[in-house]
N, C-alpha and C positions, 0 to 999 in steps of 0.2 A: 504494500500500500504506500508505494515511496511518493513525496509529496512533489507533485506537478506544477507549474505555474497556473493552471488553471483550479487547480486546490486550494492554493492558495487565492487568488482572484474570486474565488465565487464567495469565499467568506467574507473578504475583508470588510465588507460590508455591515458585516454584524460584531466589528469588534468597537467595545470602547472598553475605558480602564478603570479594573478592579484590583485586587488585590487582599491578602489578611496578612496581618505581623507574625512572626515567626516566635516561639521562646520554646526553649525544648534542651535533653540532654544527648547527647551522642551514644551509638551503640553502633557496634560492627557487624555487619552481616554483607555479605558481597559490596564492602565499598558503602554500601547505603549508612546515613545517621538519621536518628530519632529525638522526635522530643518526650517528653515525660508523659505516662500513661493517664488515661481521663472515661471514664465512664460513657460508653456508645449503645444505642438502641436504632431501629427504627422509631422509637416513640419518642427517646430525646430528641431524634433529628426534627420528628413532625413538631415539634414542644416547639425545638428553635425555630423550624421556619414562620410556625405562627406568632413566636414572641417579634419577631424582624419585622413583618406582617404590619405589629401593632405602632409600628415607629415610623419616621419619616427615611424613606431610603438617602443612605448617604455613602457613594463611591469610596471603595477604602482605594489607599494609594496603590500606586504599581511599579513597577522596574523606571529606572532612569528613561523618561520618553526619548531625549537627546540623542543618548545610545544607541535603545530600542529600534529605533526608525531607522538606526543605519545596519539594521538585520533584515539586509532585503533578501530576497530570494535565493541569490548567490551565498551569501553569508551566512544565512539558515542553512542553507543544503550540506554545510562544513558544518553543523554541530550536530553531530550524531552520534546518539547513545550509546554509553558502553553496554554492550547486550551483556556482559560480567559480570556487570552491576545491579541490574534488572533485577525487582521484587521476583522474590522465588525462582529465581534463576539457578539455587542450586539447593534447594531444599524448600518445602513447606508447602505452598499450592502446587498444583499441574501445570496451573498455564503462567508465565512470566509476565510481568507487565515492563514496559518501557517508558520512560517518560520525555514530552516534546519539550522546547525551549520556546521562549519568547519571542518576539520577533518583531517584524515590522505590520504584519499582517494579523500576527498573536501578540496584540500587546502586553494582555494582562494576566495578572497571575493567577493562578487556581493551587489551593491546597491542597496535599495528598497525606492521605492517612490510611495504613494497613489497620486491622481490628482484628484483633485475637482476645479468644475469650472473654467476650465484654469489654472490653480496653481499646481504645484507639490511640494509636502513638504517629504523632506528623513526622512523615519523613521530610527529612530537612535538604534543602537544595542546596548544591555543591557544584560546583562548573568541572570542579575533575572528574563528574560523571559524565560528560561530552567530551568529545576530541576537539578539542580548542587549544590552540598555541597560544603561549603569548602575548601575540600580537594580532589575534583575534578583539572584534569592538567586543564580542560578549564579556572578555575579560576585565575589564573595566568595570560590569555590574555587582554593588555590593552582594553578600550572602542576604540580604534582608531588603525588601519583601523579597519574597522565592520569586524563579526566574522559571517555573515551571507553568508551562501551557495547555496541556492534556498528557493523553497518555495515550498507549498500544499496551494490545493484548494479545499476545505471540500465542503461535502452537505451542503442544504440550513438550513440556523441557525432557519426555523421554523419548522427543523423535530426534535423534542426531544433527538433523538441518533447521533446529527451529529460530537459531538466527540467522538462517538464512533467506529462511521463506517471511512473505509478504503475513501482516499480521493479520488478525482475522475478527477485532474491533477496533476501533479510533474512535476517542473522544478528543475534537481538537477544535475550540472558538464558537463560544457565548455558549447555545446547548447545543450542537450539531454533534452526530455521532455516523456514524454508518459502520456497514458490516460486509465482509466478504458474502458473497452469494453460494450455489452449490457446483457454478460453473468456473469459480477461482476465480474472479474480477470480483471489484467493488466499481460503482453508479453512483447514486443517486444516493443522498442522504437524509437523514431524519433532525426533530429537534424534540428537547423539551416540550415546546411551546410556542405556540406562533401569535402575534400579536397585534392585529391591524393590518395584515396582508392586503393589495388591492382596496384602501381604502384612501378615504380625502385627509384622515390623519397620518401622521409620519409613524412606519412600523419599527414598533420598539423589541429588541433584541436582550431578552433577557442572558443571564450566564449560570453555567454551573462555576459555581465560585470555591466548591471544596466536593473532595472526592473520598469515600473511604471504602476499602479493597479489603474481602472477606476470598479465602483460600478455597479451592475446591479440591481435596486428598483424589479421586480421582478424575479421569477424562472426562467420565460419561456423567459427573456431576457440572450443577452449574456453576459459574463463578457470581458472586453476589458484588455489586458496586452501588454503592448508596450515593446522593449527590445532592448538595443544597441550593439550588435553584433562588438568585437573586436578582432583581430588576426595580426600576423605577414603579410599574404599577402593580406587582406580585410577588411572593414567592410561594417556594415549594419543597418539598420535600420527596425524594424518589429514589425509589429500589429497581435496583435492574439483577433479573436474572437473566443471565448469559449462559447460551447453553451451545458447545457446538456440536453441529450435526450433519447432515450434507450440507447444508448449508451453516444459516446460523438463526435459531429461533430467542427472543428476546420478551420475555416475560415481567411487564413495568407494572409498578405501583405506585400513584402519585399521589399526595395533601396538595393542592392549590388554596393558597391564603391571596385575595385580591385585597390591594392596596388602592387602591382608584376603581373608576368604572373601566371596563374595556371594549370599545365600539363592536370588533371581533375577534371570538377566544377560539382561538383554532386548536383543537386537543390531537392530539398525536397525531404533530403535520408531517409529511412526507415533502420534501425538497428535490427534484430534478432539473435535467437539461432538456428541451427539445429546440432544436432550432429548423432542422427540413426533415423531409421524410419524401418518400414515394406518392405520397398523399397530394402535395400542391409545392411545387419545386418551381423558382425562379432561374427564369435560365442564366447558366455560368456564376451562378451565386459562387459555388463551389466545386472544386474536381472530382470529390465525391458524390455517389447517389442518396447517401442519407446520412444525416450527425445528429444525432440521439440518446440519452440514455434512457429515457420509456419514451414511448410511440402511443400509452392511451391510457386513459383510467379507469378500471373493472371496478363494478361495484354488485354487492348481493344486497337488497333489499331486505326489511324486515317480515314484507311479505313472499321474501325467495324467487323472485326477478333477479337472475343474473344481467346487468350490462356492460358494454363496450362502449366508451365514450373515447374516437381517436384526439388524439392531441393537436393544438393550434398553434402557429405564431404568428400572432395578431398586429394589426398596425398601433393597436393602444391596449392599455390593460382589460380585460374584462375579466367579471368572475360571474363563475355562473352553479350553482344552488342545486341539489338536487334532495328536495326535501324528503324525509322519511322517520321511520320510526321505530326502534327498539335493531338499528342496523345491523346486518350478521358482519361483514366486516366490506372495506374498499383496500383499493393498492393500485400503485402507479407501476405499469407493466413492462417488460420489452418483449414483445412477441415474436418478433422479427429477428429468427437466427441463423440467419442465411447471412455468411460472409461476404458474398458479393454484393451484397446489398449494399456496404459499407465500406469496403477495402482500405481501411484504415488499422494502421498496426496497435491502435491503442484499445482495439476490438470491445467498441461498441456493442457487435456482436451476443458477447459473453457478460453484457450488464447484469444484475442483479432485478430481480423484480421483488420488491417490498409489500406484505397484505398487511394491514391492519385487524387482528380477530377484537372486539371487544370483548371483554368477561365480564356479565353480567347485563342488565338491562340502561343503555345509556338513553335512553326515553325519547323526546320528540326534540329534532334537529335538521339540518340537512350537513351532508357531504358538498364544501364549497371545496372549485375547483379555481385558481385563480392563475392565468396567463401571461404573462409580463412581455412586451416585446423583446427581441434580441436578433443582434446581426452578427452574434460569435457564440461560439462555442464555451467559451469562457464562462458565462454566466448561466445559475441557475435562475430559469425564469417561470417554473412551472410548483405551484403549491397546490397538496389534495390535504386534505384537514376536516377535522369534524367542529360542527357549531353548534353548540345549543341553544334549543330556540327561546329558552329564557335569558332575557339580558342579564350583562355579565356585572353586577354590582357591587363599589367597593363592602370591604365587610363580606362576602359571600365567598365559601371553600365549596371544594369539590375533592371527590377522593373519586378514584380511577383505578382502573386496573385495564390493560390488555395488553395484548401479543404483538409482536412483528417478527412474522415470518420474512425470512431475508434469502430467497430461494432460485429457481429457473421461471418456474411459472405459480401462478395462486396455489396454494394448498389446500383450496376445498373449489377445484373447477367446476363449471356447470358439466354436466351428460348430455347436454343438447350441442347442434354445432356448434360453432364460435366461429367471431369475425377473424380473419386470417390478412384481409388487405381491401386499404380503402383509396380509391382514383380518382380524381378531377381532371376533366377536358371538355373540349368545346363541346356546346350542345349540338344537335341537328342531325342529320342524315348525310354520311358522307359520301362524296362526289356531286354534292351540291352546295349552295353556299348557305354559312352559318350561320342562321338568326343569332343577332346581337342579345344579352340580356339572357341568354341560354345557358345552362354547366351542365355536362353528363356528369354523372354519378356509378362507379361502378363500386359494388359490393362483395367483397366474396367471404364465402361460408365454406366450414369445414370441420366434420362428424357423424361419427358412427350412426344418428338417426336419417342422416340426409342417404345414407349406404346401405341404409335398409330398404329405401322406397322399394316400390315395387317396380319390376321392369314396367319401361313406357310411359312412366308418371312422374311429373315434375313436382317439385314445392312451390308454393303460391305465394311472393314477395310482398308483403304486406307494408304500405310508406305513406306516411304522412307530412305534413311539412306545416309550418305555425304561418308561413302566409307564401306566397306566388301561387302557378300553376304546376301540377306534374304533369308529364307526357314520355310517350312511349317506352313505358316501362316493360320490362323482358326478364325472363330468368332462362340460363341454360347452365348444362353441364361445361366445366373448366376442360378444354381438349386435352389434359393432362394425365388422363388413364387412372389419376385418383382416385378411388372410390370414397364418394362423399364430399365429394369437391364440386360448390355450383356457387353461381355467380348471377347478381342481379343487378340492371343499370337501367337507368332513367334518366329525365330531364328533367330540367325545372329552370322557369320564366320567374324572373322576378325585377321591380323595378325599385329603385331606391338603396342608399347606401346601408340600413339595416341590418342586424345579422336574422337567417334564416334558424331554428330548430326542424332538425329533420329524424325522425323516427322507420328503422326498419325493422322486421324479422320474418322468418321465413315458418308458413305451416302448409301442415298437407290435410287436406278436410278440417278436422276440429283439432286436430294436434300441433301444439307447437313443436316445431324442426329446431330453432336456433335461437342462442341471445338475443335480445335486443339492442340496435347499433344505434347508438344515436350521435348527431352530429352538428358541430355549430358551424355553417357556413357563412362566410363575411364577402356580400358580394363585391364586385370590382367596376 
């Protein structure tokens, strides 16, 4: 998971400066020091984030800014952790953790504390836990505040290569985390909390400000990382069980104490890239056919409606809502793993696709989906998050509980087909000329119900649209020898700059064949 410029770039956005003071006594274990032991709970932690809560937030300090800022990219890329030193790197959990430094794009500090048997002891930060010379600018930062920015969480220390391989969670800048997938690439990432996305007010970025690391004696347990969530208008208090598996499945538990009101409280938001796709491509934009890390957002309904909603990039923001109630889960996808789609070495390919499971009944809300323009690749312009539909008002907590499966595809797929690829082109009849104001639309479907039909009988393309005309709508079999592979395309007349909703799926008499596709088209 070695840090890209575009890793860096997509956060920096979200960083301002925090920090805690350090006091502690020294203890040797791989190089690592400690401060003096203090009594840990989950219950203390939720205790302090609602005492924090009851006060006016006030920024603690952080590393020398002056320095900081001269750890660009290049400069970061030279501090890099002694994996020798790394928590349980040679004794006590399975999995090692590492820790990030500061930087230009990671200002601020984050606490780190191991917890054994009720005790939590702050490991204390040391610059001769990086490979820094001399005449490195890190060297210049005092021991106090810590100079620590996140962490990694490596393979298990009884695989022979686990400093060598890529890590398989990162906590790095305000609450962003992500997690390797089951295809060995990490995508898209997650936060804490999301605050204002796509809205008229400015989106505030809360941080996990302090970290504490609970052992797991073997592989197949989890690793437990608690973290106290601080910001201008909340905090919170949360447990992560990290478990690895094909992939990586991530079992959260949150206290949210709201210090302000919050226009939009977006609960375990998913953060992606989409900038083209095979969907609606400008020409020579780029040498590539598609740059993506999801291509659409799957959602399960509370009434068990599976959909496909493909991804946009919009000339201006929009978010768009998708109301429901007591939800089974959503996730930002990449369905699309065909290499040549992509030919790109940083194999987009092999992204991760993220589900969201709730646990428990999260009541009446919708799934806001919110779009951001972008003309690079660089930036995450894509947010999937859950709303509830009661305003979010100071004084008011929330306790939470769900999952993120961190895998190839959803973890509980629909048995009907599913959308496989979605087209735009000019409308009309070709080898004539093409009414203006026209898009064809092509759709295609694929699964085991559409491979049942019967011979001779097609599925009947069922499409709506929130306003223009459809016209000459068609479904056939894809000439691809697939069994269960069919395809459906239409047109639609529309005048004015508006976005259209478009609704498809496919049935055979009273049976439904296939998801439901829906689509926001933005005419031109």
């Amino acid at each position: 998971m070695s840090l890209s410029r575009r890793n860096f770039l997509q956060l920096a956005i979200a960083m301002n400066a925090l920090s805690l003071l350090k006091a502690g006594t020294a203890h040797a274990e791989s190089g690592l020091k400690f401060g003096a032991p203090s009594p840990f709970s989950f219950e203390i932690l939720k205790a302090l984030a609602r005492e924090r809560a009851g006060r006016e937030y006030t920024p603690p300090p952080q590393p020398d800014p002056e320095i900081v800022k001269q750890i660009d990219y290049d400069a970061h890329g030279k501090l890099q952790y002694r994996k020798e030193a790394a928590l349980w790197a040679e004794s006590g959990g399975c999995y090692p953790i590492s820790f990030q430094h500061v930087g230009m794009f990671f200002p601020k500090t984050v606490t780190m504390n191991v917890v054994e048997k009720g005790a939590a002891r702050e490991i204390l930060y040391d610059p001769k836990l990086f490979t820094m010379g001399p005449d490195h600018v890190a060297s210049r930062l005092p021991a106090v505040p810590s100079a620590f920015a996140g962490f990694w969480l490596h393979e298990s220390r009884k695989e022979a290569d686990w400093k060598k391989r890529e890590p398989w969670v990162t906590f790095l800048g305000a609450s962003y985390f992500r997690a390797i997938g089951e295809l060995g690439q990490v995508g898209l990432s997650a936060r804490g909390i999301a605050l204002n996305p796509g809205t008229a007010s400015p989106e505030e970025f809360p941080d996990f400000v302090s970290f504490w690391f609970e052992a797991s004696c073997k592989a197949d347990d989890p690793v437990t990382v608690h973290a106290l969530l601080d910001g201008p208008s909340l905090t919170g208090a949360y447990r992560f069980s990290l478990k690895r598996t094909k992939g990586v499945v991530m079992e959260i538990e949150a206290a949210l104490f709201l210090r302000k009101d919050i226009e939009r409280l977006g609960i375990a938001p998913l953060t992606s890239m989409y900038w083209f796709s095979e969907t609606a491509k400008p020409t020579g934009v780029d040498w590539r056919p598609e740059v993506h890390d999801s291509d659409g957002l799957a959602l399960w309904t509370g009434i068990g409606e599976h959909i496909w909603r493909p991804l946009n990039n919009p000339a201006h923001i929009m978010v768009s809502s998708f109301s429901d109630k007591s939800p089974k889960g959503f996730g930002l996808g990449q369905r699309d793993r065909v290499f040549d789609h992509y030919l790109d070495g940083v194999r987009y390919h092999l992204r991760p696709t993220a589900w969201v499971e709730p646990l428990g009944d999260w009541g009446e809300g919708a799934v806001q989906l919110t779009e951001i323009p972008t003309d690079d690749e660089i930036h995450d312009n894509i947010v999937a998050m859950w709303v509830p539909r009661e305003p979010a008002t100071a004084g008011k907590t929330y306790d939470l509980r769900y999952r993120i499966h961190w895998l190839a595809d959803e973890p509980f797929p629909s048995p009907l087909a599913r959308c496989v690829a979605t087209r735009l082109g000019n409308g009309g009849q070709p080898g004539k000329p093409r009414p203006k104001g026209v898009r064809k639309f092509m759709v295609e479907f694929l699964g085991k119900p559409l491979a049942k039909l019967p011979f001779g009988e097609k599925p009947e393309p069922v499409v709506t649209a929130s306003r223009g005309e459809l016209s000459r709508l068609e479904i056939e079999a894809v000439p691809d020898d697939v069994p269960g592979h069919w395809r459906t395309h239409f047109d639609l007349a529309v005048e004015g700059p508006d976005p259209v909703e478009i609704r498809c799926y496919l049935r055979h008499k009273d049976e439904v064949m296939s998801e439901t596709w829906l689509y926001q088209y933005h005419p031109f």
